[in-house]
KEKEKOL-626751 format. One record per atom (N, C-alpha, C, O): residue in one letter; atom name; x, y, z. Coordinates in nm, 2 decimals, always signed. Example, Ala and Ser with C-alpha at 12.3 -4.5 7.8 and 13.67 -1.06 7.14 Angstrom:
BEGIN
[r "A", "N", [+1.32, -0.57, +0.78]]
[r "A", "CA", [+1.23, -0.45, +0.78]]
[r "A", "C", [+1.32, -0.33, +0.78]]
[r "A", "O", [+1.42, -0.33, +0.85]]
[r "S", "N", [+1.28, -0.22, +0.71]]
[r "S", "CA", [+1.37, -0.11, +0.71]]
[r "S", "C", [+1.29, +0.00, +0.79]]
[r "S", "O", [+1.34, +0.11, +0.80]]
END
This chain:
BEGIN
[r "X", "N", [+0.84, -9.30, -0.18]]
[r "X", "CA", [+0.71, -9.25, -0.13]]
[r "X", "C", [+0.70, -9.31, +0.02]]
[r "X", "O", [+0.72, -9.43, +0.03]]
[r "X", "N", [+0.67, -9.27, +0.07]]
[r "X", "CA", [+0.62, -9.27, +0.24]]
[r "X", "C", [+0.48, -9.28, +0.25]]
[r "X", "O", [+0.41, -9.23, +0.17]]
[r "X", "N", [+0.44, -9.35, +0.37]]
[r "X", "CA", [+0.33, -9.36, +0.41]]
[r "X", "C", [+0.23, -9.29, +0.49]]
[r "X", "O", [+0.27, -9.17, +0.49]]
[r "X", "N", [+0.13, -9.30, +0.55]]
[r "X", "CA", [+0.02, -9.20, +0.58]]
[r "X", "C", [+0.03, -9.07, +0.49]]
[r "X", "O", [+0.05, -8.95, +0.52]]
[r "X", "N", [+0.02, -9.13, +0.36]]
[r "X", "CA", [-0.04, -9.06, +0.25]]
[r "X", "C", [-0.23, -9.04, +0.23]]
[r "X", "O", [-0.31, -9.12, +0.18]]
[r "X", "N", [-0.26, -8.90, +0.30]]
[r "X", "CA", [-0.38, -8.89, +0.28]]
[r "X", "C", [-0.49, -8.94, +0.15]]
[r "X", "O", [-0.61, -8.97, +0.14]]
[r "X", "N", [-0.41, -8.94, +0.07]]
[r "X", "CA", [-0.51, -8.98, -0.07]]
[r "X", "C", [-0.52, -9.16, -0.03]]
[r "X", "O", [-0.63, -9.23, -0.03]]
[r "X", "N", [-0.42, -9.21, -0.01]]
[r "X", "CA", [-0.39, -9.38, +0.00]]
[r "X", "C", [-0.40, -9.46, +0.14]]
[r "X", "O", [-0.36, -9.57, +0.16]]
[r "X", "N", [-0.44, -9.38, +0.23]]
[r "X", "CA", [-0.45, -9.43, +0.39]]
[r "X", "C", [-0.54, -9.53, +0.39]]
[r "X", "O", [-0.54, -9.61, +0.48]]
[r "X", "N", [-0.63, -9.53, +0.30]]
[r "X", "CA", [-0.74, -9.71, +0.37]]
[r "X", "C", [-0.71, -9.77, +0.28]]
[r "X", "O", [-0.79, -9.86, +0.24]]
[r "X", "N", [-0.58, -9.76, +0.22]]
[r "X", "CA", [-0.50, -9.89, +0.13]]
[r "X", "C", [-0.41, -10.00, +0.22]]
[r "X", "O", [-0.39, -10.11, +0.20]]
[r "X", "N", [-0.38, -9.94, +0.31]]
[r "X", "CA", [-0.27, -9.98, +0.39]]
[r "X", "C", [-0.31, -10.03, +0.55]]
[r "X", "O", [-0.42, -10.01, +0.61]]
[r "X", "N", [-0.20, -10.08, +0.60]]
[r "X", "CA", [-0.26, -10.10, +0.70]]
[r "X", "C", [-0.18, -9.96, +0.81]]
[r "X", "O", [-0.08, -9.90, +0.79]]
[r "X", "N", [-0.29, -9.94, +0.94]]
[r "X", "CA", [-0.25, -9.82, +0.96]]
[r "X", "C", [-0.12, -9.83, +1.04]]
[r "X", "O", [-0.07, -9.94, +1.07]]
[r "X", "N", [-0.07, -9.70, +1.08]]
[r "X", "CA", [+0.10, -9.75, +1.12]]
[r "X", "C", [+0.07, -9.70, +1.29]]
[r "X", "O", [-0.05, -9.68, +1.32]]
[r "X", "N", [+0.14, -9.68, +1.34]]
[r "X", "CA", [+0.17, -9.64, +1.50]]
[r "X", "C", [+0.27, -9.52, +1.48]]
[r "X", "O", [+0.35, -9.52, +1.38]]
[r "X", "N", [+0.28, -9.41, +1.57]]
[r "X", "CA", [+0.31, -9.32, +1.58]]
[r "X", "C", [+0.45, -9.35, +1.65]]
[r "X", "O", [+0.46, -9.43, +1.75]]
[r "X", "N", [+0.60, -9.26, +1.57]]
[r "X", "CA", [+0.71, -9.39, +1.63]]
[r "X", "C", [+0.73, -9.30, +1.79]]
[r "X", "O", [+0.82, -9.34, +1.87]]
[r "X", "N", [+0.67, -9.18, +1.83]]
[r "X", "CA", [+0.68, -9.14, +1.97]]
[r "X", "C", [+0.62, -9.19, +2.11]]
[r "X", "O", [+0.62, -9.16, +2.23]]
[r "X", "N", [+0.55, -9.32, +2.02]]
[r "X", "CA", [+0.51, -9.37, +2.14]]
[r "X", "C", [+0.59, -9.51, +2.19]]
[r "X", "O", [+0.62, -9.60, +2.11]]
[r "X", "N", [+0.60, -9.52, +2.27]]
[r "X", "CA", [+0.70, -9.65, +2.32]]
[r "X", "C", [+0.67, -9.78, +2.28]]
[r "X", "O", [+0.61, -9.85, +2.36]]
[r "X", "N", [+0.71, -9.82, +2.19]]
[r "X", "CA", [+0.74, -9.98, +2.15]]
[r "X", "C", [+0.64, -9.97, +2.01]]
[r "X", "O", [+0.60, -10.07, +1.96]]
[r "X", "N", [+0.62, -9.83, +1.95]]
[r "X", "CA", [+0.57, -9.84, +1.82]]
[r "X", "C", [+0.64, -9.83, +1.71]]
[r "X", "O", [+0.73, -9.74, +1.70]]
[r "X", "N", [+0.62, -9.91, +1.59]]
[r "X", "CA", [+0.71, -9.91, +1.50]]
[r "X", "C", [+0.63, -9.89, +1.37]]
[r "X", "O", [+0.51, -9.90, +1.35]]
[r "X", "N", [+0.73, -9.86, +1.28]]
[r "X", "CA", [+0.69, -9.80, +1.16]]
[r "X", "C", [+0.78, -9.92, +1.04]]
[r "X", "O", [+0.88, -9.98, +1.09]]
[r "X", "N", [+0.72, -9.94, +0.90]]
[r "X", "CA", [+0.78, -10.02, +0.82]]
[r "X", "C", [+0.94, -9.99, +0.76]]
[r "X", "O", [+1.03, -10.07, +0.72]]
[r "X", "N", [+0.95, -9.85, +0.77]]
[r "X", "CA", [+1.11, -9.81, +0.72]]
[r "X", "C", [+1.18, -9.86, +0.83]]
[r "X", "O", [+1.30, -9.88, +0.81]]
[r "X", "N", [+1.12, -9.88, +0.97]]
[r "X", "CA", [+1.28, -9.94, +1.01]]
[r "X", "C", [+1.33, -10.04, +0.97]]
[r "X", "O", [+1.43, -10.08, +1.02]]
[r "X", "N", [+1.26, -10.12, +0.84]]
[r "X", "CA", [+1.30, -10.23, +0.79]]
[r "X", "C", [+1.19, -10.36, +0.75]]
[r "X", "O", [+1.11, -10.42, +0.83]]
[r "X", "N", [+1.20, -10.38, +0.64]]
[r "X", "CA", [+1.05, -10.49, +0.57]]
[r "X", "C", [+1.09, -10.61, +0.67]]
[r "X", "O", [+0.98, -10.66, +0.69]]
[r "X", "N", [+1.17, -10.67, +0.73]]
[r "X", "CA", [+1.18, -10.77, +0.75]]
[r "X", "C", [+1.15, -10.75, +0.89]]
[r "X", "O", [+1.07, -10.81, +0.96]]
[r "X", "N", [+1.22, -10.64, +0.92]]
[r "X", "CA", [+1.18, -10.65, +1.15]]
[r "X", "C", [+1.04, -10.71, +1.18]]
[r "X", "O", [+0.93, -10.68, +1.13]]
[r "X", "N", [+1.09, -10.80, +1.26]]
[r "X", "CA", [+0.94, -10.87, +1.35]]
[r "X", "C", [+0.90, -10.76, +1.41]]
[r "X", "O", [+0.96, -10.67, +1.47]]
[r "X", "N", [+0.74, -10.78, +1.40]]
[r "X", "CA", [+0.63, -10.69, +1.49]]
[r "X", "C", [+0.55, -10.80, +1.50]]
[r "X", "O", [+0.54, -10.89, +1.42]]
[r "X", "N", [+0.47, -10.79, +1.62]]
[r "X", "CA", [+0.41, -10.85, +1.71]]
[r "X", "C", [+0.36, -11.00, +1.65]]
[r "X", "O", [+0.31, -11.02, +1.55]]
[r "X", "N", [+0.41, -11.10, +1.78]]
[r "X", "CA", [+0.32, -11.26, +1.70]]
[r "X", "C", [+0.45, -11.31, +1.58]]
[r "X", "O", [+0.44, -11.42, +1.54]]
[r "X", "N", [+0.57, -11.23, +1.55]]
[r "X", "CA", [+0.66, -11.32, +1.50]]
[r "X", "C", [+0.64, -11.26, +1.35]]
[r "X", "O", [+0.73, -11.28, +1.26]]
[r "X", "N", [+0.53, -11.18, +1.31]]
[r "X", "CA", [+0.50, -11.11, +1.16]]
[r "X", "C", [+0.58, -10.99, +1.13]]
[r "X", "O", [+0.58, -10.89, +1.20]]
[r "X", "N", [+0.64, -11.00, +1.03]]
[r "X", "CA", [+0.72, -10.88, +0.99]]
[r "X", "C", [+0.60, -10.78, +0.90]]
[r "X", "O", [+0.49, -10.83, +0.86]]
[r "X", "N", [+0.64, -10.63, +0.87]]
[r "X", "CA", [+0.57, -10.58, +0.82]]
[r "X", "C", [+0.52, -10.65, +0.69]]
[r "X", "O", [+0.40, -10.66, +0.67]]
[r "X", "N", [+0.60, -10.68, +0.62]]
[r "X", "CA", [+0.53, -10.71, +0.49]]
[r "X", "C", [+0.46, -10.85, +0.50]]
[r "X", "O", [+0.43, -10.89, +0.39]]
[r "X", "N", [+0.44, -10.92, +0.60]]
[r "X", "CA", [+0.35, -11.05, +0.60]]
[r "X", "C", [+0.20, -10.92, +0.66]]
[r "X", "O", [+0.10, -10.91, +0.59]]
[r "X", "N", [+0.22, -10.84, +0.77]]
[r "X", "CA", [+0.11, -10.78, +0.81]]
[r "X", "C", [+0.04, -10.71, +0.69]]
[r "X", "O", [-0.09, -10.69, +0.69]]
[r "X", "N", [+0.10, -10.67, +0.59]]
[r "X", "CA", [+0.05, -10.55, +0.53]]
[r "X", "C", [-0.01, -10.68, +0.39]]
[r "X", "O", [-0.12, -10.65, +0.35]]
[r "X", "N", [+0.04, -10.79, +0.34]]
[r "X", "CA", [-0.02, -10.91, +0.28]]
[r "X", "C", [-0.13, -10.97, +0.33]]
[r "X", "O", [-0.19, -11.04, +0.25]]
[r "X", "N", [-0.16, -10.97, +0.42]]
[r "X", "CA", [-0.29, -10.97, +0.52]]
[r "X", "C", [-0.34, -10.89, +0.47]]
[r "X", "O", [-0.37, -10.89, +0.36]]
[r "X", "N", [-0.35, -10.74, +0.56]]
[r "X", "CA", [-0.43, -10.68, +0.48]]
[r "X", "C", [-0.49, -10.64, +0.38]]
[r "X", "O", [-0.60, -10.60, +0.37]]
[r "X", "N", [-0.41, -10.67, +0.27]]
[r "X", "CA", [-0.43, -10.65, +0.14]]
[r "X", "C", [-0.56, -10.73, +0.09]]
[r "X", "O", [-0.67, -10.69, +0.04]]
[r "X", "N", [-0.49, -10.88, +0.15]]
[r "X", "CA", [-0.60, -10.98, +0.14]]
[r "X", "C", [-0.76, -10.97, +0.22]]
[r "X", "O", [-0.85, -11.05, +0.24]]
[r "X", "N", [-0.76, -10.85, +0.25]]
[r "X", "CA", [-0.90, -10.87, +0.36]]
[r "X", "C", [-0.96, -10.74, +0.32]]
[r "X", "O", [-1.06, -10.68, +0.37]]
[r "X", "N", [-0.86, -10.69, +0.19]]
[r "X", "CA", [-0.94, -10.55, +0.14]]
[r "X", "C", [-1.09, -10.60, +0.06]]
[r "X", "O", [-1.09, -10.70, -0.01]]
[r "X", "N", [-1.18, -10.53, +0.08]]
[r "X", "CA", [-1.29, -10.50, -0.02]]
[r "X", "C", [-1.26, -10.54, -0.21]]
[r "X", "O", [-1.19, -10.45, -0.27]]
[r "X", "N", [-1.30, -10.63, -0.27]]
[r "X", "CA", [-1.25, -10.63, -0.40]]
[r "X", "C", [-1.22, -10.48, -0.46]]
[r "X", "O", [-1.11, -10.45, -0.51]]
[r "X", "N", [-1.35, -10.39, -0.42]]
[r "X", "CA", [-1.35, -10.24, -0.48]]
[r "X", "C", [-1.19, -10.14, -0.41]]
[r "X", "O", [-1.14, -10.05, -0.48]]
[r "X", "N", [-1.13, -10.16, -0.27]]
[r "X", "CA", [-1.09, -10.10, -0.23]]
[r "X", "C", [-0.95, -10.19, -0.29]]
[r "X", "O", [-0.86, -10.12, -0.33]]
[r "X", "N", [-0.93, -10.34, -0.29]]
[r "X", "CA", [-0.81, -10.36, -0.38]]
[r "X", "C", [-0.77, -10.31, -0.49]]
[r "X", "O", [-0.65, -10.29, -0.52]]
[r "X", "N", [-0.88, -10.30, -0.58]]
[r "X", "CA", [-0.84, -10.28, -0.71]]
[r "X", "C", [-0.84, -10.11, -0.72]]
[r "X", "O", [-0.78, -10.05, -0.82]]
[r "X", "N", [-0.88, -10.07, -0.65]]
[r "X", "CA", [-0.84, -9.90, -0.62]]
[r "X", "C", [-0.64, -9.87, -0.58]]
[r "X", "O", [-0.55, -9.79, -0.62]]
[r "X", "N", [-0.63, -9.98, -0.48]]
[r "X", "CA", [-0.51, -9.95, -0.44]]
[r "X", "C", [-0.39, -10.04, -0.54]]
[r "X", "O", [-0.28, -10.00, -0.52]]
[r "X", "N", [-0.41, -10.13, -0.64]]
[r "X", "CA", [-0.39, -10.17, -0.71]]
[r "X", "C", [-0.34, -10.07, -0.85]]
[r "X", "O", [-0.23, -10.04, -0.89]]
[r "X", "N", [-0.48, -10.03, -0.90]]
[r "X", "CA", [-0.44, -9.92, -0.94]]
[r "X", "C", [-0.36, -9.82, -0.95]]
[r "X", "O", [-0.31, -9.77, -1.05]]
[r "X", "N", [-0.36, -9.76, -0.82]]
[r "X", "CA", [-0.30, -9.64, -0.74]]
[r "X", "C", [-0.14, -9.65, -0.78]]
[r "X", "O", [-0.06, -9.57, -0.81]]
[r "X", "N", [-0.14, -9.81, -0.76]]
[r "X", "CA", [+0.02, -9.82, -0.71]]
[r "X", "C", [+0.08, -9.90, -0.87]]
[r "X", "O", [+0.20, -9.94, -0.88]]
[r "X", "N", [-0.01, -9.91, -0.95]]
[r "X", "CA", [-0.02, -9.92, -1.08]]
[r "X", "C", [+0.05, -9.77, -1.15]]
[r "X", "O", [+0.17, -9.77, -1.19]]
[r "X", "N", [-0.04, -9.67, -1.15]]
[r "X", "CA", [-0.05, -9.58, -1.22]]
[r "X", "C", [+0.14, -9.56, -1.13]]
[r "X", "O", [+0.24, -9.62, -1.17]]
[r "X", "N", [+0.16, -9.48, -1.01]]
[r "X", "CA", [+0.28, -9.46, -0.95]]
[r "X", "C", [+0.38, -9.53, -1.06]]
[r "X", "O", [+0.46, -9.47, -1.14]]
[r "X", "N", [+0.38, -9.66, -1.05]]
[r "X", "CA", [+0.46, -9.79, -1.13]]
[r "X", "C", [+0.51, -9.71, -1.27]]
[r "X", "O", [+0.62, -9.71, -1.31]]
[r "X", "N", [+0.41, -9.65, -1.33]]
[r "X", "CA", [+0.35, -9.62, -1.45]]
[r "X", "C", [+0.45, -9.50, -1.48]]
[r "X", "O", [+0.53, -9.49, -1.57]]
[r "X", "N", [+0.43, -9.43, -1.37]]
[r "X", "CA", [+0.56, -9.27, -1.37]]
[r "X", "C", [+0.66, -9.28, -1.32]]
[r "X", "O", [+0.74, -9.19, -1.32]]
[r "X", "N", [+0.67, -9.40, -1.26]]
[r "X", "CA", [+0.86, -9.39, -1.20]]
[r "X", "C", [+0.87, -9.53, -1.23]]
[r "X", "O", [+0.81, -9.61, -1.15]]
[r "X", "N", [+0.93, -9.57, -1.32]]
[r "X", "CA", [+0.97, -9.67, -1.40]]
[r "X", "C", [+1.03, -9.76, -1.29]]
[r "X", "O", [+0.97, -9.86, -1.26]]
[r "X", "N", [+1.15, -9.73, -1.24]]
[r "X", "CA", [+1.26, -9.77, -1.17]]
[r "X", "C", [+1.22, -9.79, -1.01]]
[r "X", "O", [+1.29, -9.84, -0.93]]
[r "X", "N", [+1.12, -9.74, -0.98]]
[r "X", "CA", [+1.06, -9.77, -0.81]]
[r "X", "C", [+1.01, -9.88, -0.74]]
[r "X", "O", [+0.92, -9.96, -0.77]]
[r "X", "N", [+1.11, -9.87, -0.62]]
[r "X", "CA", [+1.15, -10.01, -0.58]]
[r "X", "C", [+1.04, -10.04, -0.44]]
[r "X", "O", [+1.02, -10.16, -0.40]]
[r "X", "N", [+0.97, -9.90, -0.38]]
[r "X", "CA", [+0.87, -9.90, -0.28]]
[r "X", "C", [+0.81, -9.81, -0.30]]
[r "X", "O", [+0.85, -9.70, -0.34]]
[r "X", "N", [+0.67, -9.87, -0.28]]
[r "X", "CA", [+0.58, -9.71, -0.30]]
[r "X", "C", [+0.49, -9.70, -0.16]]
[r "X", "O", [+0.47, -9.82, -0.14]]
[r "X", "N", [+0.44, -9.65, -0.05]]
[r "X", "CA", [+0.41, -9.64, +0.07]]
[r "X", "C", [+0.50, -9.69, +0.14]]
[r "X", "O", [+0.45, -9.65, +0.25]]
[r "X", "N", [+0.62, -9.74, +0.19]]
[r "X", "CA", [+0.69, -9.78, +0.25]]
[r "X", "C", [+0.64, -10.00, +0.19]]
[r "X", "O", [+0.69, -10.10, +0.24]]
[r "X", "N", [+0.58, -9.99, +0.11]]
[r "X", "CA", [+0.57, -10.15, +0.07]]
[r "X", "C", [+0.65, -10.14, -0.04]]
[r "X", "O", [+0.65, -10.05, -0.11]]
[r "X", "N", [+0.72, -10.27, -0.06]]
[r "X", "CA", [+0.82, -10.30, -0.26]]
[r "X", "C", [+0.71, -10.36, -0.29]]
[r "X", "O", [+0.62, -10.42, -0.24]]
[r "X", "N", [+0.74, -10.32, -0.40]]
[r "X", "CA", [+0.69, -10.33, -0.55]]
[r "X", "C", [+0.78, -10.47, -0.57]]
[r "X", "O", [+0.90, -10.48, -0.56]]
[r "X", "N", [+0.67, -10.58, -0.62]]
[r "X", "CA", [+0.76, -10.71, -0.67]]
[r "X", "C", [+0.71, -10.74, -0.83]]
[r "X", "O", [+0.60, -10.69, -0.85]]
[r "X", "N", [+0.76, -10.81, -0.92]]
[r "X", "CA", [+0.71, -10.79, -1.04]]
[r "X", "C", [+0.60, -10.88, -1.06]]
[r "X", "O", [+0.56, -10.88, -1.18]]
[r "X", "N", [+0.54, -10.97, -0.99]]
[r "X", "CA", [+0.43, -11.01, -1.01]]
[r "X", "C", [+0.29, -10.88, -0.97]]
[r "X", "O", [+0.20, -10.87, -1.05]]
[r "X", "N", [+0.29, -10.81, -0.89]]
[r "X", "CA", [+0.22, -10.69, -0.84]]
[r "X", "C", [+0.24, -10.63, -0.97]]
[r "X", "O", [+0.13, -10.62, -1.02]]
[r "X", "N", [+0.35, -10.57, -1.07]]
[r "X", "CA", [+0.37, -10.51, -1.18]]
[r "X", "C", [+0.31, -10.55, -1.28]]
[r "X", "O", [+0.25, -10.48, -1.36]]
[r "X", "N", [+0.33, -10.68, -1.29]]
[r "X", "CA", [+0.23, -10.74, -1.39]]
[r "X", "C", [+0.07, -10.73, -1.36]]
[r "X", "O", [-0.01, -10.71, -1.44]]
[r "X", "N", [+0.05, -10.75, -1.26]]
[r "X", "CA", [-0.13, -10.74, -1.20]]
[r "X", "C", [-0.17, -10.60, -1.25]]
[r "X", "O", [-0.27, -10.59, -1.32]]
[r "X", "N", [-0.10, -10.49, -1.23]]
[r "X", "CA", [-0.12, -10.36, -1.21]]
[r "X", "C", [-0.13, -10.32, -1.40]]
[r "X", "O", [-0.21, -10.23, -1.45]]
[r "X", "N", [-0.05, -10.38, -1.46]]
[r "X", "CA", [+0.00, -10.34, -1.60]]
[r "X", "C", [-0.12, -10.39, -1.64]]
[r "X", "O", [-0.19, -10.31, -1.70]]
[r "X", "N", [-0.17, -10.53, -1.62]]
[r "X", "CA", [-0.32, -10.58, -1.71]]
[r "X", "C", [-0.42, -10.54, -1.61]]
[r "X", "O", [-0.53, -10.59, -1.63]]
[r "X", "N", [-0.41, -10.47, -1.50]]
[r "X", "CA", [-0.53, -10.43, -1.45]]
[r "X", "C", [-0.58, -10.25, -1.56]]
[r "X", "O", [-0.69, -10.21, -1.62]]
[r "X", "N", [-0.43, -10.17, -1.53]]
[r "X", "CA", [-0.41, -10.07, -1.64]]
[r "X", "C", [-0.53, -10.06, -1.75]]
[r "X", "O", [-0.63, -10.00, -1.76]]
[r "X", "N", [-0.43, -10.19, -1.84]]
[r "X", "CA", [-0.45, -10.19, -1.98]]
[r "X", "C", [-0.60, -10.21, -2.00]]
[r "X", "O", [-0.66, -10.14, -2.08]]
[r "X", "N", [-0.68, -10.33, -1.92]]
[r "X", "CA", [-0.78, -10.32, -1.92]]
[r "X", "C", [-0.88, -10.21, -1.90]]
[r "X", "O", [-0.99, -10.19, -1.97]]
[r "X", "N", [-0.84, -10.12, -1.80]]
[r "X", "CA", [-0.94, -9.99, -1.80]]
[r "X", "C", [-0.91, -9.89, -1.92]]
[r "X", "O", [-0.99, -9.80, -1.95]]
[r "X", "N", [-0.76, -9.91, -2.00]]
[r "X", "CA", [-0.73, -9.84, -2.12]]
[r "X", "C", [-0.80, -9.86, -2.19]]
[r "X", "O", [-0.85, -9.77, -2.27]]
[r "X", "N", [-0.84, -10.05, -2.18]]
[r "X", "CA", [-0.93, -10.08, -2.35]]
[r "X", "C", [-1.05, -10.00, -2.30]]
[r "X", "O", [-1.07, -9.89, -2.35]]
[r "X", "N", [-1.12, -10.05, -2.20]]
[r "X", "CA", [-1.28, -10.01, -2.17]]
[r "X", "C", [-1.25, -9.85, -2.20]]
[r "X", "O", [-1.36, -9.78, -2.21]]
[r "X", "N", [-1.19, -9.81, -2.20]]
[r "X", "CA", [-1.19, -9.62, -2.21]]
[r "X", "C", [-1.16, -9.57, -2.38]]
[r "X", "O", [-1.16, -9.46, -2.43]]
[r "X", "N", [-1.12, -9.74, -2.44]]
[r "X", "CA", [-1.03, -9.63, -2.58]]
[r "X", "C", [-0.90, -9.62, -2.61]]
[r "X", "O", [-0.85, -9.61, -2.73]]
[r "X", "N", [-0.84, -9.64, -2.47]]
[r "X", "CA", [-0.72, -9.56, -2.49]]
[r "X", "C", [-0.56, -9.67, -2.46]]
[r "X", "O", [-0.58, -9.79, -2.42]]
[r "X", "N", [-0.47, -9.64, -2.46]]
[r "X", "CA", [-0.35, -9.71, -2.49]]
[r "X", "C", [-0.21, -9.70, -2.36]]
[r "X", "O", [-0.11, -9.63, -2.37]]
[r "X", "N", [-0.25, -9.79, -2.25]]
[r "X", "CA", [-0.11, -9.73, -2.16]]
[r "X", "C", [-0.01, -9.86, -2.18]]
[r "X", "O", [-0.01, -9.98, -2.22]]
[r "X", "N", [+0.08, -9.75, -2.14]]
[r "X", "CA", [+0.25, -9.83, -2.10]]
[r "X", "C", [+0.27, -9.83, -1.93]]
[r "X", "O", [+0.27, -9.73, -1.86]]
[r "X", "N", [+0.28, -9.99, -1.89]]
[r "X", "CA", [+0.31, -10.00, -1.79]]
[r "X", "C", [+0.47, -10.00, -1.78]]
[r "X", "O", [+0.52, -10.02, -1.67]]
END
C-alpha cells in the first residue's frame, strides 16, 4: 500500500511532491536521511507520537484491520509493520470485538 491514501492522510505525516527539487518520499528507502540527520521512519515515530489519542487509535486501528486481511504485510502507507504495532492493533481489535459481541482474528 502507498501513501497519500485519501481515507488515511491525517494518520501520517504529509510527504513532498517528488517533482519538486530536493523532495523526497519514504519508498526511496526507510532508512535515507531527511532533513536534521532523521530518517523517514524516526520522522513518521514523531508523528505518530504527537497524534491526538482519538486520531492514534483511529490510525491504529486502520492499520490493524489492513494487518487483519493481508496476513503476510510487511508495509502499509509506505511505513513496516513491526510486531509489537501487531500486537497493539490485535488487543486494540479484540477489545472493540468484546465491546460489540463479536470475535476477531488478528
Amino acid at each position: 500500500m502507498r501513501r497519500m491514501n485519501p481515507f488515511s492522510l491525517g494518520w501520517y505525516l504529509p510527504l513532498l511532491v517528488r517533482d519538486v527539487p530536493g523532495a523526497l518520499q519514504p519508498s526511496e528507502g526507510a532508512s535515507r536521511k531527511v532533513g536534521m540527520g532523521n530518517t523517514w521512519e524516526e520522522l513518521d515515530r514523531k508523528f505518530r507520537g504527537d497524534l491526538p489519542d482519538g486520531s492514534y487509535i483511529g490510525r491504529l486501528a486502520y492499520r490493524g484491520l489492513v494487518m487483519e486481511a493481508c496476513q503476510g504485510i510487511s508495509d502499509i502507507d509506505g511505513v513496516a509493520v513491526r510486531d509489537e504495532e501487531r500486537a497493539k492493533a490485535k488487543q486494540l481489535l479484540e477489545g472493540v470485538a468484546r465491546a460489540q459481541g463479536r470475535q476477531v482474528e488478528v
